[in-house]
N, C-alpha and C positions, 0 to 999 in steps of 0.2 A: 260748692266751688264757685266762687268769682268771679266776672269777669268786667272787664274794660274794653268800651266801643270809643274810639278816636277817630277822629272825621282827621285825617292830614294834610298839610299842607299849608298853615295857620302859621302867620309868623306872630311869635312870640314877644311880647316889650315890657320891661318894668324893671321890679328887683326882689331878688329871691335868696333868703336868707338858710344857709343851712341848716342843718338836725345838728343835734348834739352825736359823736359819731359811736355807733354802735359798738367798735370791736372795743374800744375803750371802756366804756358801760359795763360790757361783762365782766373785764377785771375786775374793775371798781368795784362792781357789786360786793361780787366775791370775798372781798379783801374787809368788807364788817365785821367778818367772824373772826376776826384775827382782835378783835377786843370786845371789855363787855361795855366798853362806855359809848358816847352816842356819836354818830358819823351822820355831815350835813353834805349831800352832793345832790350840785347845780345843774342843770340842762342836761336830764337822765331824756333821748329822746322816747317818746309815746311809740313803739313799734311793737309787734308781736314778740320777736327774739328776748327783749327787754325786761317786756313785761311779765312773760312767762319765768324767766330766774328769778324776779320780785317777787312772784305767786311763789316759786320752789323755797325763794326764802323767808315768808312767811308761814309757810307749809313747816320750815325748820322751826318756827319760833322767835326769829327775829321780829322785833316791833316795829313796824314802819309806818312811818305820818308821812301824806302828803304837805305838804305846807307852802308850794307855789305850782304854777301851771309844767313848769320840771326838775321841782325840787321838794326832795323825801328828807326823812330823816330815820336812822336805822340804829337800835338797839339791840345789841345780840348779848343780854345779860341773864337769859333761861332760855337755852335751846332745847328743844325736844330731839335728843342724839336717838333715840327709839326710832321717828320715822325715818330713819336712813336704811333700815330693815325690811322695811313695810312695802306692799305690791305699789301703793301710793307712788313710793318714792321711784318705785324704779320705773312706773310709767310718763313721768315728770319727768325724770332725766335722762328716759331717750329722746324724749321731744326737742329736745335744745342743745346744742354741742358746745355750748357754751358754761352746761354746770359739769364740765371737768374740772373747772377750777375753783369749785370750791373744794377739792381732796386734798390743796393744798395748806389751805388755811383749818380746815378742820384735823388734819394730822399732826401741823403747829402747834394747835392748842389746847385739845381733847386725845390725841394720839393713835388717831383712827378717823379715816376717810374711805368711803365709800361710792362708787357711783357702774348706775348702768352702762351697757356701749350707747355712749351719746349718738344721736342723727345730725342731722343739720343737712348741706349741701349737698346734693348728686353730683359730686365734681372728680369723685375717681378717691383713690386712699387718703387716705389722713391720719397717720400713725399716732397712737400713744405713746409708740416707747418711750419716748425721750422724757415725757414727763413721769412715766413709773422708774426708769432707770434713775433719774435723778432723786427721786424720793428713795430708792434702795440705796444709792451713794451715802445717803444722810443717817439712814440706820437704820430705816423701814423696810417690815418684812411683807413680802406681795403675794397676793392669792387671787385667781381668778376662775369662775365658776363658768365654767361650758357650757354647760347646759343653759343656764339665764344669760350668759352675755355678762356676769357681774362684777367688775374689778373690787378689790378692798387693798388698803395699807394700812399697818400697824404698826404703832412702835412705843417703847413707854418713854422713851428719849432721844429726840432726833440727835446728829453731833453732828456739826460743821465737816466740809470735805472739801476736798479739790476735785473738780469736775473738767472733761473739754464735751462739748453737749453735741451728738452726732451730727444734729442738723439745726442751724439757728430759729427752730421753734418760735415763733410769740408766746403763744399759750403755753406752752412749754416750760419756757424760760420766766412767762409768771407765776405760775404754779408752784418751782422750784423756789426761785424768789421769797415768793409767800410762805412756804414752806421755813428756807433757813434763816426768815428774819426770827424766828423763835428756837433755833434750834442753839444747843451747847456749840460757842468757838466760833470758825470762821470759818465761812463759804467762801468757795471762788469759782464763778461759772465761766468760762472761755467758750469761744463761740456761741456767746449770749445775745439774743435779737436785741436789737435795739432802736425798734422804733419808736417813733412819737409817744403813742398808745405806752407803753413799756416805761416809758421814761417819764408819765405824767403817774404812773403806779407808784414807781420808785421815790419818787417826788413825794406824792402822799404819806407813803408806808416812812418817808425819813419825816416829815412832818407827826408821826406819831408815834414817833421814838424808835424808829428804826435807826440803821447805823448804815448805810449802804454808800460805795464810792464807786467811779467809776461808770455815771449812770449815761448813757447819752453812746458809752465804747462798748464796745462786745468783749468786754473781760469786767466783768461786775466781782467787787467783794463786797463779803458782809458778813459784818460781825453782829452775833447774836445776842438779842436783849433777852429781859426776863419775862418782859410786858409791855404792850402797845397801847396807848391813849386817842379819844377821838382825833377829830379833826373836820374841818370843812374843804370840800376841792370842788371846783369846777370843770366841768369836760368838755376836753375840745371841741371844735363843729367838725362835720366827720369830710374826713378829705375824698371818701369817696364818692359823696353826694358831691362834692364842690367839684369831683369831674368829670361827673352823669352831668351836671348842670353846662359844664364848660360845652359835652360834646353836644348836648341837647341844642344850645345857643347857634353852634357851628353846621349842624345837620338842617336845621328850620331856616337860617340866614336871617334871624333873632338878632335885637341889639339888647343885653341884657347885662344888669347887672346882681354881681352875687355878693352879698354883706356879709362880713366880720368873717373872712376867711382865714384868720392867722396864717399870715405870709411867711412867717419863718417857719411852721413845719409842714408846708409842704412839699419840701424835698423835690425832686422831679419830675413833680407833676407837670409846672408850669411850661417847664424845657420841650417836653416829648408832645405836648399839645403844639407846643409851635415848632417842632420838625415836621410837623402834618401842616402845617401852612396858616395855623391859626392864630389871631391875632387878640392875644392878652396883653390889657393894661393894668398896671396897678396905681388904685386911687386911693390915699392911705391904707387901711388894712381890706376893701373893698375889691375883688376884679370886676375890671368893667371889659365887653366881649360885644365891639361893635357889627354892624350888621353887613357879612361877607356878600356883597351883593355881588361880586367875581369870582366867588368861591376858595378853593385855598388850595395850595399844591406845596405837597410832599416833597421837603428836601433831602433831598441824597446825599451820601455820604459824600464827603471832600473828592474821594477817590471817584466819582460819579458811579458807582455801585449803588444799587435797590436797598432804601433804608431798611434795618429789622426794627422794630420792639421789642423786646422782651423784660420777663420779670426777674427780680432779683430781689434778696431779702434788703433790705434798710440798710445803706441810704439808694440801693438801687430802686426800679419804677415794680408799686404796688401789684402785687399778678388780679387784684381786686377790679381794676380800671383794664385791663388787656382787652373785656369783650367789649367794652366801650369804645375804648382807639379802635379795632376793627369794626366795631359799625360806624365809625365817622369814618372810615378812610374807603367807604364805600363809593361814597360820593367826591372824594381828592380827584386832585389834578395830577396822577400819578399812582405811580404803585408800592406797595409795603409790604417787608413779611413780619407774621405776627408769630413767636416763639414764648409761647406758653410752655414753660418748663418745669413748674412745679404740680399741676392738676392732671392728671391724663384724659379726663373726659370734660372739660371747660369749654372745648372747642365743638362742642358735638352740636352745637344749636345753631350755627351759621347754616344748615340746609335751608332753617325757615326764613333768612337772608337771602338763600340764593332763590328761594321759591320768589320774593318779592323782586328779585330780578338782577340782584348783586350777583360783579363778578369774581367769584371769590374758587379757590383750589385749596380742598384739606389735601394737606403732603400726606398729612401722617397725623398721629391724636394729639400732637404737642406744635406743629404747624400749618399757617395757614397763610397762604399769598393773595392777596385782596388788591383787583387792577379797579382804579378809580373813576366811576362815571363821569365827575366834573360836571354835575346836573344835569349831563344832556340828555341824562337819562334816568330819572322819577323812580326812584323804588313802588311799587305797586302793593296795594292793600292787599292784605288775608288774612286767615285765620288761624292763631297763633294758641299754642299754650306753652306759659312759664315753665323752665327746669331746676330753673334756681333764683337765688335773687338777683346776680349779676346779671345774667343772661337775659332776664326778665326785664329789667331795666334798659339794655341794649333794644330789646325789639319793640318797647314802649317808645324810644328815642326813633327806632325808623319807624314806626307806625306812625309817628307826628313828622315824618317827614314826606311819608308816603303818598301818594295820588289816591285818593278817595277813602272809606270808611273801613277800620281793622279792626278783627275783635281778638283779643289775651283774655285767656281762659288762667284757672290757676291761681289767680294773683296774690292769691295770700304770701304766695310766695314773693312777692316784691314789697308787701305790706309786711314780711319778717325784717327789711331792713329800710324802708322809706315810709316817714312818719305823715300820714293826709296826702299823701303825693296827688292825689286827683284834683283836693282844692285849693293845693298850691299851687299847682301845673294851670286850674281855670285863673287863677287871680290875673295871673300874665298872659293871659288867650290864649292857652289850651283848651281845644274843644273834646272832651275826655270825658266818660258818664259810667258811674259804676253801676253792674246791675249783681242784685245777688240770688 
C-alpha cells in the first residue's frame, strides 16, 4: 500500500495542465470493438483505471500500439470471444467498473457480452439495471450467475426500441448507445445522460458511420447501421481534475494557472466555485485563479438563506467535485450545505476533515453543513487513508493546506484517477514525497 507524506502549508505558483479525463477514456476505450478496422485516440491519460481496461482489452485480442506519450491505436479484427469464459476474465473485471461497458459493444457485434459484478468506488450502490434493461428492450436475453456474481446477454439480433431509461445513467446510456448503433431499425433513449463524456462518444461513433441525432439532449435516436469504420478522436481534459486543481489553488492561497481547459464543457463548474467566493478568470481557453490573500466568502442566496450544493445529472454540477467544494468551503468566509444525492456513502470521509479541525455536521449520509474557518483557523496535520478517488483527492487538497506534515495511506486509490499527481503537484511547490 502507498503512501504520501505532504509537509502543508506551501503556497503553490505556476501552471498546471490537465489529464486527458478518465470517465471519457473508458467509453472510448470500449467503443473499438464495435469495428474490425483501426481506431487512433489522443490524450488516453496514464492512470490505473485506464490502463487496466487497455490490459482487459488486449487480454481480448485487440491489437494495440502505443505511438505517442497518450496516444494508442486499436485493432479489434481477431478477438479471442473464449476469454470472456475464463477465471482470467472474470478477475479482470471485477477490478475495474469501468468494463461494463464493453457488454455493450460486444452484444452489437458478436451477440453475446459478458462481464463479472464490476468494483470500483466504496461510494454506496451503483445499479446495473438500467444498462441490462436496456439491452433486454433491444432483444437480449439476460442471465445472471449467483454464485459468481456473473452477468451475460445474448441475442442473435438485436432490433431497435423505444426506451424512457429509469435514471439518466452515463454508463448506462453508453452502453445502450453502443449497443443500438448496430442493432436492426431505430433506437430512441429518453432520459438519456447527456454529458460531455456522452456526447464526445456519440460524436466518434457518428464519425464511423453511426447515424445518431439528438446528441448534446437527453432524448437520443439512432438509427442502426450494418458496420462501423475506424476513426481518430481526441479526449477531453478531464473537468474533474480542472476542479481538484481550482479548489487546490483556493485552499493554499496559490496564484495558479490551469491550461487548455475547454471552457465550453464545463458546464457549472465555473459558477459553483464562485458562489464559494472564488475568483476565476478566463484567459483564452486557459483559467487563471489568482492569489486569495483575504480569503473568499460564500455567497448566499438572494433571499439571504445558507447556500446548498448539490449534484445533479448534466447540465446540473458533477456529484464527482461535491467532496472537493466541501473541503474548500472548510476554510470560507461563511457557511454551506452540501447535498450529495446520488452516492449514499460519499460523505463518510469528512470525520478525517473534522479530525484535522473542520467545522463540519453529517445531517445524514447524503448531507453535510460545513461552517467556515476563514483561515483563522489552520486545518491541522494527520494521518489519513484514501476511501476512494474523490475523497482521496479532497484530503491531499487539506493536507497541502494543513499546518505541519500528513501522511495518506492507500493512495492507489487516487493514482486510479490522477495521472503523476505527486510530480505534478512538486513542479508548482508542492512538497509531497511518495513512499512505497
Amino acid at each position: 500500500m502507498g503512501t504520501f507524506k505532504i509537509e502543508g502549508g506551501a503556497q503553490l505558483k505556476g501552471e498546471i495542465t490537465p489529464q486527458g479525463a478518465k470517465n471519457e477514456a473508458l467509453q472510448i476505450l470500449c467503443a473499438v470493438l464495435l469495428t474490425d478496422e483501426k481506431v487512433t485516440i489522443h490524450n488516453i491519460p496514464n492512470i490505473i483505471d485506464v490502463n487496466k481496461l487497455i490490459e482487459l482489452l488486449e487480454n481480448l485480442g485487440v491489437k494495440i500500439q502505443k505511438i505517442g506519450v497518450s496516444s494508442y491505436t486499436f485493432v479489434s479484427d481477431d478477438l479471442h470471444l473464449e476469454y470472456l469464459q475464463s477465471e482470467q476474465f472474470k478477475k479482470d473485471g471485477r477490478g475495474l467498473r469501468g468494463s461494463i461497458m464493453i457488454v455493450g459493444p460486444l452484444l452489437a457485434r458478436f451477440g453475446k457480452g459478458y462481464i463479472p459484478k464490476p468494483g470500483g468506488d466504496k461510494i454506496g450502490r451503483r445499479r446495473l439495471d438500467t444498462h441490462f434493461e436496456g439491452f433486454i428492450k433491444l432483444g437480449a436475453k439476460f442471465r445472471y450467475n449467483r454464485e459468481e456474481y456473473f452477468y451475460g446477454v445474448e441475442a442473435k439480433k438485436l432490433k431497435g426500441a423505444y426506451m424512457l431509461l429509469d435514471e439518466a445513467s452515463v454508463t448506462g446510456t453508453a452502453n445502450i448507445v453502443m449497443a443500438a448503433v448496430l442493432a436492426e431499425g431505430t433506437t430512441t433513449i429518453y432520459n438519456a445522460a447527456c454529458e460531455p463524456y456522452l456526447q464526445q462518444l456519440c460524436n466518434m461513433l457518428n464519425r464511423m458511420g453511426a447515424k445518431i441525432t439528438g446528441v448534446g439532449s437527453n432524448l437520443l435516436t439512432i438509427e442502426g447501421v450494418k458496420k462501423l469504420g475506424g476513426t481518430e478522436h481526441t479526449i477531453l481534459p478531464d473537468m474533474i481534475e480542472i476542479g481538484s486543481w481550482i479548489g487546490m489553488a483556493a485552499m493554499t492561497k496559490s496564484e495558479l494557472t490551469i491550461k487548455n481547459v475547454r471552457w465550453d464543457y464545463l458546464g457549472q463548474i465555473p459558477t459553483v466555485f464562485r458562489k464559494l467566493g472564488i475568483t476565476l478568470e478566463q484567459k483564452g481557453d486557459d483559467i487563471y485563479i489568482p492569489e486569495h490573500k483575504n480569503g473568499y466568502e460564500v455567497q448566499n442566496f438572494i433571499d439571504g438563506s445558507i447556500l446548498t450544493i448539490s449534484d445533479a445529472p448534466w447540465p446540473g454540477f458533477t456529484p464527482d467535485l461535491l467532496s472537493i467544494i466541501l473541503t474548500v468551503a472548510t476554510q470560507a468566509r461563511g457557511s454551506v450545505l452540501i447535498h450529495q444525492k446520488m452516492f449514499e456513502s460519499r460523505l463518510f470521509f469528512v470525520d478525517k476533515l473534522i479530525d484535522m479541525g473542520a467545522k463540519i455536521i453529517l445531517c445524514d449520509p447524503h448531507r453535510a453543513t460545513v461552517i467556515g474557518h476563514d483561515f483563522k483557523s489552520t486545518l491541522k496535520a494527520t494521518t489519513m487513508t484514501s476511501p476512494d478517488i474523490r475523497a482521496g483527492i479532497s484530503l491531499l487538497i487539506a493536507a497541502l493546506s494543513a499546518k505541519g506534515t500528513s501522511t495518506i495511506h492507500n493512495i492507489e486509490q487516487i493514482d486510479r484517477g490522477y495521472q503523476d499527481i505527486d510530480e505534478r503537484l512538486k513542479a508548482i511547490g508542492a512538497k509531497i514525497v511518495r513512499l512505497d
